[in-house]
C-alpha positions as CSV (number, residue, x, y, z in Angstrom):
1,X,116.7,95.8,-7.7
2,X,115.9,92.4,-9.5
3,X,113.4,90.4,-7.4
4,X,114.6,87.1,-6.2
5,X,111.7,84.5,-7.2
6,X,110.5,82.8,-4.1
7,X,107.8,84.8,-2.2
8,X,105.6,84.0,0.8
9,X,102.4,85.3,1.6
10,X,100.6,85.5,4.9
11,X,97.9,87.6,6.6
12,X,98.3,90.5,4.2
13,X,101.8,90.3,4.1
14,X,104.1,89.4,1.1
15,X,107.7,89.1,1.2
16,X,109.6,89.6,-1.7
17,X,113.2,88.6,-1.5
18,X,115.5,90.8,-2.9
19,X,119.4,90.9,-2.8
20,X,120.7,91.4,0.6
21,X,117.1,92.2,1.9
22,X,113.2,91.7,1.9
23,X,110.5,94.4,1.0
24,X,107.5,93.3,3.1
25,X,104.2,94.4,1.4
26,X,101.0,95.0,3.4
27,X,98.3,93.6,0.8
28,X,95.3,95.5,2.2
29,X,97.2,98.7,0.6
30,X,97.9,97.1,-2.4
31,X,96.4,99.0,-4.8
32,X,96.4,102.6,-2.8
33,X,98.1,105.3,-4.2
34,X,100.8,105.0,-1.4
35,X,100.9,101.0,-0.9
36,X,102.7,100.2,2.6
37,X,106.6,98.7,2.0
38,X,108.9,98.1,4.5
39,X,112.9,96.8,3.3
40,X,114.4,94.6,5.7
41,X,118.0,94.2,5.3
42,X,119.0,90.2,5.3
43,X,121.5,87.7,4.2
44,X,123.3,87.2,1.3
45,X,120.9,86.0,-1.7
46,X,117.9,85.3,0.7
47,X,116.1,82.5,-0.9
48,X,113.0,81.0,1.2
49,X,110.5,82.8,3.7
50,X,107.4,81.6,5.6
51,X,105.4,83.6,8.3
52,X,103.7,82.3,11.5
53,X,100.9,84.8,11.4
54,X,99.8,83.9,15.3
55,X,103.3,85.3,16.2
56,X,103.8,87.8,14.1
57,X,107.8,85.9,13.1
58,X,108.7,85.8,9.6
59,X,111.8,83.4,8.6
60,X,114.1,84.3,5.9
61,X,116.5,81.9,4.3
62,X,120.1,83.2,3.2
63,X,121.3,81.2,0.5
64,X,124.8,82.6,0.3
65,X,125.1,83.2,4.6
66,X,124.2,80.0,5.3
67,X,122.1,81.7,8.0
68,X,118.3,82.4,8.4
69,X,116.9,86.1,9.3
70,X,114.1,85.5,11.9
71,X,111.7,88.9,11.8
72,X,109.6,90.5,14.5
73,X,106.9,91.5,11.9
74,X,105.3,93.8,14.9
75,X,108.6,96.0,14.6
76,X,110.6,94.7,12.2
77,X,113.6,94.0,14.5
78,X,115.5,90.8,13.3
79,X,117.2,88.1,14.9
80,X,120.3,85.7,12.9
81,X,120.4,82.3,13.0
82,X,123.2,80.1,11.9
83,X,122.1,76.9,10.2
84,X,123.2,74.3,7.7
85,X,125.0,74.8,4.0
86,X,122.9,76.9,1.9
87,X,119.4,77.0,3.5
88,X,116.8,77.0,0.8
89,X,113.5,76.1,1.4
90,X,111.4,77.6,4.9
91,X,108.3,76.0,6.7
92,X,106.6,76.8,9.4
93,X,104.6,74.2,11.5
94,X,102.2,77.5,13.8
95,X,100.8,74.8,16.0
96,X,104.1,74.5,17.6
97,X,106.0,78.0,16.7
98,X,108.9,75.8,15.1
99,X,110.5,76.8,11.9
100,X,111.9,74.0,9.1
101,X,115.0,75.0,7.2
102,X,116.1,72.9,4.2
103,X,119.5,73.0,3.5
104,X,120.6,72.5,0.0
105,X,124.3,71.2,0.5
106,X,124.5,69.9,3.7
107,X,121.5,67.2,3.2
108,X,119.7,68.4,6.2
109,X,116.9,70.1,8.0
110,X,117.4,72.8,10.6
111,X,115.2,72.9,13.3
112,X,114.5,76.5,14.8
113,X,112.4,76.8,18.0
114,X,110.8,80.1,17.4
115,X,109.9,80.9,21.2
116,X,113.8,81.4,21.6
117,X,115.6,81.4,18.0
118,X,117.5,78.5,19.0
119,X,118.4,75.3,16.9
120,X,116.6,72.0,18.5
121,X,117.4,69.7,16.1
122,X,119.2,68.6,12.7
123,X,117.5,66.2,10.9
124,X,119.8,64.0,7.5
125,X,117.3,64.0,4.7
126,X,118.1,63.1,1.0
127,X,120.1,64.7,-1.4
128,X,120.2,69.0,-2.2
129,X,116.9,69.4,-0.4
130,X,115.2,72.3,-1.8
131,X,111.2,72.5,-1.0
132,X,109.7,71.8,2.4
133,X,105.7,72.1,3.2
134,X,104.7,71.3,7.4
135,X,101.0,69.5,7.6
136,X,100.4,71.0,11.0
137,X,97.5,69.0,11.8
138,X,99.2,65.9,11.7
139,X,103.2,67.4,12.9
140,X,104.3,65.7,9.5
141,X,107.2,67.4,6.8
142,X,107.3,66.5,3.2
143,X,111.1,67.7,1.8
144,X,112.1,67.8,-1.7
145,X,115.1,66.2,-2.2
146,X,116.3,67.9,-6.1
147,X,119.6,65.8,-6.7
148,X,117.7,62.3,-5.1
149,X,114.6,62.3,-7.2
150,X,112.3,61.7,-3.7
151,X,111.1,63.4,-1.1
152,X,111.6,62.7,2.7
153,X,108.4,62.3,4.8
154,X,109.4,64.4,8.3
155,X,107.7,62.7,11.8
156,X,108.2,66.2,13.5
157,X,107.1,64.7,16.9
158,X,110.6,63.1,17.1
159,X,112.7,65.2,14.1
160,X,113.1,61.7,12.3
161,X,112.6,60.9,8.6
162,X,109.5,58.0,8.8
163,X,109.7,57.7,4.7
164,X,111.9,58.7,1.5
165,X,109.4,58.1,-1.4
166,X,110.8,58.5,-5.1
167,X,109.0,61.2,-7.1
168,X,109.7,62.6,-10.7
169,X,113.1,64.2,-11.7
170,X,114.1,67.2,-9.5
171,X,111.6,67.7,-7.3
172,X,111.7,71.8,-5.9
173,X,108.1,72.9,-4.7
174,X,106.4,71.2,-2.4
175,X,102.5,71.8,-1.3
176,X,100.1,69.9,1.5
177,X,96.5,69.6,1.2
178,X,95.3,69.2,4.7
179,X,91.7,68.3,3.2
180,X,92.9,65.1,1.8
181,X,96.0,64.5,3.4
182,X,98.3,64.3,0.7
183,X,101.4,66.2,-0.5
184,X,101.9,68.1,-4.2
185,X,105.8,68.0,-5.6
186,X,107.0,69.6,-8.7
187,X,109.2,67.8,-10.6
188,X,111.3,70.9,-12.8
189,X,112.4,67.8,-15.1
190,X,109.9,65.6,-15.9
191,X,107.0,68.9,-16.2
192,X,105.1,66.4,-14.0
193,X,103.2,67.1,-9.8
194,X,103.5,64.0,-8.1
195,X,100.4,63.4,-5.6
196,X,101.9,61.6,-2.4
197,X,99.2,59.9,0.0
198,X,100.6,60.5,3.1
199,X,98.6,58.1,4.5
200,X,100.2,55.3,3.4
201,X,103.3,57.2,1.9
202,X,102.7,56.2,-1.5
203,X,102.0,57.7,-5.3
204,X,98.7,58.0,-6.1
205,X,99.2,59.6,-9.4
206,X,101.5,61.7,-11.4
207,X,100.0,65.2,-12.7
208,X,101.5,66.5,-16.5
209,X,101.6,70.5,-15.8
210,X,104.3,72.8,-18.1
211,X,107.6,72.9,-18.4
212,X,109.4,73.4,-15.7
213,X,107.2,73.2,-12.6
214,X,109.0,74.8,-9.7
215,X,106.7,76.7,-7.4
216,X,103.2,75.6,-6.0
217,X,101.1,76.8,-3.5
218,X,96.9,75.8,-2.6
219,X,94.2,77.7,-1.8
220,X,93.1,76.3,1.7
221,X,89.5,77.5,1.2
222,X,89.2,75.8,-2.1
223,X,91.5,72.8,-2.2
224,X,92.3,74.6,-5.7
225,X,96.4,74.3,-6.2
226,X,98.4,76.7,-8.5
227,X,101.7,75.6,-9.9
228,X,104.4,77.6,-11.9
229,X,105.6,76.5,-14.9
230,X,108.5,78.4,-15.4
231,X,109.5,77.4,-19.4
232,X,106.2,77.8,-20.3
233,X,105.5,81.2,-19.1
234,X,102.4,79.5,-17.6
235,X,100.4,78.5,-14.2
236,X,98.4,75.1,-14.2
237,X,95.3,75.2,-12.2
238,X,95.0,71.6,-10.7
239,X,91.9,70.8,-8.5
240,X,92.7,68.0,-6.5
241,X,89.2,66.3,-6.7
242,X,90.3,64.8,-9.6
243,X,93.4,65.6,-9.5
244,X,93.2,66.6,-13.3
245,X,94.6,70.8,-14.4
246,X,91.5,72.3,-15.3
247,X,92.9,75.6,-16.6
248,X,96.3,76.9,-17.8
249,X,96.5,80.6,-17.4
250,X,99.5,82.7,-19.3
251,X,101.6,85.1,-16.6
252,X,104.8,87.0,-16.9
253,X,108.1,85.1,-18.7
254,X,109.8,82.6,-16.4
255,X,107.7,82.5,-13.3
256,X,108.6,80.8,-10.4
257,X,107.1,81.5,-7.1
258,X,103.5,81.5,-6.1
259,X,101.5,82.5,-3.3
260,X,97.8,82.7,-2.4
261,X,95.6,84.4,-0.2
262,X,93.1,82.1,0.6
263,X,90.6,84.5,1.8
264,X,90.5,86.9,-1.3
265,X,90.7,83.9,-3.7
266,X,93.8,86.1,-5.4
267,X,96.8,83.8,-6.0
268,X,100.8,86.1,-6.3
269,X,103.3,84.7,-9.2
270,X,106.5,86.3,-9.6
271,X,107.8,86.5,-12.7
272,X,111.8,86.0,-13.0
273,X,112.9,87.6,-16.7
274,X,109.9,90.3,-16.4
275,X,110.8,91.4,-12.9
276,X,107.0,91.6,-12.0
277,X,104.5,89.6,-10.2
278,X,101.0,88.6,-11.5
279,X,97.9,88.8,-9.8
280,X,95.3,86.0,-10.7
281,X,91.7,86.4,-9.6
282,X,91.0,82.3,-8.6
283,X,87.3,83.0,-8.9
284,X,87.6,83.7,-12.5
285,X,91.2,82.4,-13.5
């Protein structure tokens, strides 16, 4: 069964989203001779996933259901939610067990209160919003807005939109790094990050990476962010200290998700046209 891209990782868990389900991989048996998998049957086309790891809830976007599967990971029991028109993109802010769907055609956020699967809150944002990232600390949302060219800064506090910033052409993946407080978007058509200060709300540079960036993740131990370039067949290695790529490493043909464990250093890229994901040691790129 051909691996949808997008993948999340958290506390030794990946979920690869296939069609119709999710096969949840414990990391720690990774590379046994019988690794641990458990398939999870979904939505149509599920498309986004994030994990509160203090929980033990995963949160499974269905592109084609215009629903989101919420998963007891202690069990594996799952719980539907209706939301908005095609959900794409799933954050999680842990601090307050509240779960952040972006919904592609309806311009919108859900807002899922995890304690009781129940929608609090629907917030407008820009155009086709695609990526999402929480800052947790700070109860802030960046959103990617693909067909609007900007993102929407999210005051989570009050579900309202405090900014809408414009950023490079089709913006998908979205990234925060806590340690300086500022957000990482990948713009699929200009092969550009933009760096967002959200401080202030504003650029402070613009990042040349391959062609077509689309997913990003950082390594909260090292700052270090990975992004995938998915027409170059590459991942850039940026390292937001200077904001500059300091390595390009070759994958797999067309990647497109990415996920790192921080702890092990090892950062996850699936690879769409070679139906395998690639395992990059950070230490050693």
């Amino acid at each position: 069964m051909k691996m949808t891209p997008y993948f999340s990782y958290k506390r030794a868990l990946i979920f690869f989203l296939l069609i119709g389900s999710i096969s949840i991989l414990t990391l720690s048996k990774l590379y046994s001779a019988t690794p641990s998998v458990v398939t999870v049957s979904v939505g149509n086309e599920p498309r986004g996933g994030a994990y509160n790891p203090s929980t033990y809830k995963g949160v499974v976007s269905n592109h084609n259901s215009n629903t989101v599967t919420i998963i007891n990971a202690t069990n594996f029991s799952t719980t539907t939610v209706t939301v908005g028109s095609h959900p794409y993109g799933v954050a999680i802010n842990n601090s307050t067990n509240k779960a952040y769907i972006a919904n592609e055609q309806s311009d919108t956020v859900s807002v899922i209160t995890l304690s009781n699967n129940a929608i609090t809150a629907t917030i407008l944002v820009g155009s086709s919003p695609r990526g999402i990232a929480v800052n947790s600390s700070t109860n802030t949302a960046v959103v990617a807005n693909s067909k609007s060219d900007t993102v929407s800064i999210l005051n989570l506090s009050n579900n309202s939109v405090t900014a809408t910033v414009a950023v490079g052409t089709d913006p998908e993946g979205v990234v925060i790094n806590a340690a300086n407080n500022s957000a990482y978007v990948t713009n699929y058509g200009s092969n550009t990050v933009s760096v967002i200060n959200l401080t202030n709300n504003t650029i402070s540079t613009t990042i040349s990476v391959g062609s077509g960036p689309l997913g990003i993740d950082i390594n909260t131990s090292t700052s270090r962010i990975m992004v995938a370039n998915h027409f170059s067949n590459t991942v850039s290695v940026i390292t937001p200290s200077t904001n500059t790529v300091t390595a390009t490493i070759n994958v797999g043909l067309a990647p497109y998700g990415v996920a790192i464990n921080s702890t092990t250093s090892k950062a996850y890229i699936t690879n769409e046209y070679s139906d395998s994901v690639s395992v990059i040691n950070m230490g050693t790129n």
